[in-house]
N, C-alpha and C positions, 0 to 999 in steps of 0.2 A: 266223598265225591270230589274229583280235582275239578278246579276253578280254574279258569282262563281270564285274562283279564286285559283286555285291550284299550290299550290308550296313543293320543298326541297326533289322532285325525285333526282335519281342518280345512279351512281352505286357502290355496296355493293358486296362485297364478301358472300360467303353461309357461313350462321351464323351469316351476320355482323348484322348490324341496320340501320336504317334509322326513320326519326320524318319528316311525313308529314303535311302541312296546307291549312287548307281553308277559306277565307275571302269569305263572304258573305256579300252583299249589300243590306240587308232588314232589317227596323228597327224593326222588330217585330217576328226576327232571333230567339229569346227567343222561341217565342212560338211551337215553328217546329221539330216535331223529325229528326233527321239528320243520315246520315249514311256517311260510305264510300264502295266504288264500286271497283272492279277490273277487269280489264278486258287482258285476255290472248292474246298474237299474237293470230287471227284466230276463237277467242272463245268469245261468248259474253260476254257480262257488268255479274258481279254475285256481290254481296252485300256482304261485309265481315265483317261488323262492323255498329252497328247502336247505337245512343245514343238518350232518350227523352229528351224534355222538363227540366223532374224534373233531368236530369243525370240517370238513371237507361239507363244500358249500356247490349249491348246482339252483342254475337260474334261467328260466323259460326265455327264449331266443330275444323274445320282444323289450325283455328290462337288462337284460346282459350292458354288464359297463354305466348301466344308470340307475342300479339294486343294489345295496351291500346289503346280506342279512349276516348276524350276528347271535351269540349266544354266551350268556354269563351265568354259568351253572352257579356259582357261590349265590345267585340269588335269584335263581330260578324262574330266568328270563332271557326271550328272544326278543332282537330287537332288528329294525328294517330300515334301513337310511334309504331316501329315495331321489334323484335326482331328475333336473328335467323332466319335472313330470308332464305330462300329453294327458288332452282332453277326455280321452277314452281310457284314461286310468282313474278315473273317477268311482268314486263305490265303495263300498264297504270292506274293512281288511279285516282278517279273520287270522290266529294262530290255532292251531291244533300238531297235532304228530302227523308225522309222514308214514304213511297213510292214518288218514284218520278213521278211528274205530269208534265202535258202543261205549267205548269203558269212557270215552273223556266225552262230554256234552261240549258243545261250540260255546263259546262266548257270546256277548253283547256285539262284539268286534267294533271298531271305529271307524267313523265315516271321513272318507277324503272328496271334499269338494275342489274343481279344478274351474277358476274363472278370473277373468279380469274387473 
């Protein structure tokens, strides 16, 4: 069973930053488009960032210019830099594949608190 493993939540002041990661346990992580997910107190999973394969990268209008997602096949991990973050980007981040299926179970995912 592949493991997701999300880490480097915390909390950030509005504006600050935050650089999340995900270890993934499949050795053929390469081949898998990858996103990451956020999800609100109360509001479902919504997909903020997705990276393929070849690295072509595509980002929900809202974090465009303040999201870089990232991937490092040699150790089988996406990772999320986040800039200015806003009070309603708060929540839980989640990685799975673009689209996510049956075959991979979600992670723990890691929690981003946004306060002064």
């Amino acid at each position: 069973q592949v493991q997701l493993v999300e880490s480097g939540g915390g909390l950030a002041q509005p504006g600050g930053s935050l650089r999340l990661s995900c270890t993934v346990s499949s050795r053929i992580f390469n081949l898998y488009p990858m996103a990451w997910y956020h999800q609100a107190p109360g509001k479902e999973r919504e997909l903020v960032a997705s990276i393929k394969s070849d690295s072509i990268t595509n980002y929900v209008d809202s974090v465009k210019g303040r999201f870089t997602i990232s991937r490092d096949n040699g150790n089988t991990a996406v990772n999320i830099k986040m800039i200015n973050l806003k009070p309603e980007e708060r929540g839980v981040y989640f990685c799975n594949k673009n689209p996510p299926d049956a075959s991979w179970s979600w992670g723990q995912g890691t929690t981003v608190a946004i306060g002064s």
